[in-house]
N, C-alpha and C positions, 0 to 999 in steps of 0.2 A: 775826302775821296769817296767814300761810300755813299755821301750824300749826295754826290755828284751820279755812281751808279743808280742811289736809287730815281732821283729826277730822268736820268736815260729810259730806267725802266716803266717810270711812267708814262712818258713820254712813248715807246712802242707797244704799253697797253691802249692808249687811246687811238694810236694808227689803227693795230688791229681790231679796236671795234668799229669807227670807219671804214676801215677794209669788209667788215661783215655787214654794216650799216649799205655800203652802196653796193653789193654785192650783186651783179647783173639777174643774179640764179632770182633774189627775190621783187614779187610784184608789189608796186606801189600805187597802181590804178585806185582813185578813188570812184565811189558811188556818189550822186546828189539825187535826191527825191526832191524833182523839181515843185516846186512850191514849198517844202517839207509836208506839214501835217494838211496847209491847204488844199495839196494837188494842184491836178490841171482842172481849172474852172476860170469862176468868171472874179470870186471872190482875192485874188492874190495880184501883186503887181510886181511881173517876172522882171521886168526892167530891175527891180527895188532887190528883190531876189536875189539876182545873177549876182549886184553889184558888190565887188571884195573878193570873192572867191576863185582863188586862183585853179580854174581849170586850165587842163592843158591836156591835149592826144591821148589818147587812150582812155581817159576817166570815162566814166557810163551817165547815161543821162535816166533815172526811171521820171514815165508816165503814170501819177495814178490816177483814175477816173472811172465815174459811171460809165461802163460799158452798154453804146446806142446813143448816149448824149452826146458824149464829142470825141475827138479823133486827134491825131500827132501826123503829122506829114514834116516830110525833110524838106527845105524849100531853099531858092537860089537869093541872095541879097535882092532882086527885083519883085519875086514873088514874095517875100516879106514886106518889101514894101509897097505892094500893091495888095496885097489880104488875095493873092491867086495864084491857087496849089495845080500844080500838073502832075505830081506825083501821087505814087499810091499812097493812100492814108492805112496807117495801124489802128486798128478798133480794138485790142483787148479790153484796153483798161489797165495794164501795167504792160506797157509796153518800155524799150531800153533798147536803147542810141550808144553808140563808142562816137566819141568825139574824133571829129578829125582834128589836122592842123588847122590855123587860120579860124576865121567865121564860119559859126555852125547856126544856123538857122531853121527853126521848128514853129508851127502853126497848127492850128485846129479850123478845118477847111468846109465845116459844116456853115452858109450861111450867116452872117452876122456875129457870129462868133469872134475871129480875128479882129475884126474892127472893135470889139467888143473890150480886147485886149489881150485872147488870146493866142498870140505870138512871141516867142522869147529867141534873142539873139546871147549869143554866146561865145565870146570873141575873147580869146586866152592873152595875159600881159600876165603870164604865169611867171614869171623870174620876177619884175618888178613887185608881183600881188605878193608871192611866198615872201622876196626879204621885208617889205611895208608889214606883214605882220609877224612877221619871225617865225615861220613855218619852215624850219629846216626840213621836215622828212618832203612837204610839197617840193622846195629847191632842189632838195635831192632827187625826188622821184623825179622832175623836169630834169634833170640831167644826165638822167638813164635812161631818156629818149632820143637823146641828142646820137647825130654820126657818130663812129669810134672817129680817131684820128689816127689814121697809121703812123709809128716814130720814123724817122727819115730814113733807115737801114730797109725797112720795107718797100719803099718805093723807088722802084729800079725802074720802068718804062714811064712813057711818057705817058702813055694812057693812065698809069696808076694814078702821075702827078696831078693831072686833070681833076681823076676822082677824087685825090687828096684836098685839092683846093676848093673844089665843089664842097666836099661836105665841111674842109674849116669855113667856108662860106655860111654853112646853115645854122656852124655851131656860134658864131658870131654874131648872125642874125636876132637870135634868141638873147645870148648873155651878155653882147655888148651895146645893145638896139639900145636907141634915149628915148626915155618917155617924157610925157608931157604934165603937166608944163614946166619943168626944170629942166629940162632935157638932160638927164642923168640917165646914166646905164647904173644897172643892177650893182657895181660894182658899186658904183659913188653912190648910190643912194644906201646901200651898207655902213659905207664910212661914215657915211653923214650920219645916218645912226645910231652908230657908233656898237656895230654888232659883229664879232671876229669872227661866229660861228658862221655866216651867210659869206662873208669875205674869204675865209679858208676855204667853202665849199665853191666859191664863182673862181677864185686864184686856180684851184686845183682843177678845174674844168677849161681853164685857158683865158678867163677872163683879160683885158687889156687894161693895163694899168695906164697905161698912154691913154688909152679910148676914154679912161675915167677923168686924165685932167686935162685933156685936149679940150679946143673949142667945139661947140656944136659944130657938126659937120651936116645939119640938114636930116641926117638916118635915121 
């Protein structure tokens, strides 16, 4: 019997480090020093860079660079891929970007430059990236971006219900999305893994277990 208490008791020491671990109060924004020690130049290959690291909304992007050599501009998927900036470019030399949702696209808009290589896309598969490498605090911090979900006691008009469905929409978008090319959501590629820790934190955020042995549905 007391063995059994003390398993109980362990058991709601590690909720409440969870409970402290995902705790809204604190920030899990990361930093990337785009190139790291390279910077922004001509010498790095951002493509090579970016690739693994799960960004996602909010993280910061720093610029480092000879300030008069070249410049950072936010640009649209077309002016990236055409090397032409209509936006104002940042000249410090350490300049820093908060990442949006979706594709975030940056360039260096001084002539020959871009073409050069310097432009880097930055496109978040932040649930897939964290569970592929076991980054629970990144999983975590992606899912203290996410809508709340109101419990059903909360939504009494119809307007509320809308909102309700809307943001289970976004939260689905993210944690249930199939990547390519297994088309597994974050869920099943966990399992696949065979990692409880990325599983209890996608389960606890709503993840679909249906979604994980369902057939592709195209999403």
């Amino acid at each position: 019997m007391d063995q059994g208490r003390g398993s109980c008791m362990t058991e709601v020491a590690v909720l409440a480090i969870l409970v402290i671990v995902c705790s809204p109060s604190c920030s899990f924004a990361a930093t990337y020093i785009v190139g790291d020690s390279q910077g922004w130049g001509f010498s790095a290959s951002y493509k090579d860079w970016a690739n693994g690291k799960p960004f996602t909304a909010g993280d910061t992007l720093v610029f480092n660079y000879q300030s008069g050599v070249h410049n950072v501009v936010p640009v649209t998927a077309s002016e990236y891929g055409s090397c032409k900036a209509t936006g104002k470019a940042s000249t410090s030399g350490n300049d820093k970007f908060t990442l949006k949702k979706g594709a975030n696209y940056f360039l260096c808009s001084i002539p020959g430059h871009c073409s050069s290589g310097m432009k880097i896309e930055v496109t978040g598969r932040p649930a897939h990236l964290a569970v592929a490498r076991r980054d629970h605090v990144a999983l975590r911090r992606l899912i203290l971006t996410l809508p709340r979900l109101p419990e059903a006691e909360e939504v009494t008009t119809e307007e509320e219900s809308i909102a309700s469905e809307r943001a289970a929409e976004a939260v689905s978008a993210v944690i249930d999305r199939r990547d390519v090319p297994k088309r597994e959501t974050p869920l099943h590629l966990a399992v696949r893994l065979r990692d409880p820790t990325s599983v209890e934190i996608l389960m606890s955020a709503g993840a679909s277990g249906f979604r994980q042995n369902a057939k592709a549905s195209g999403r």
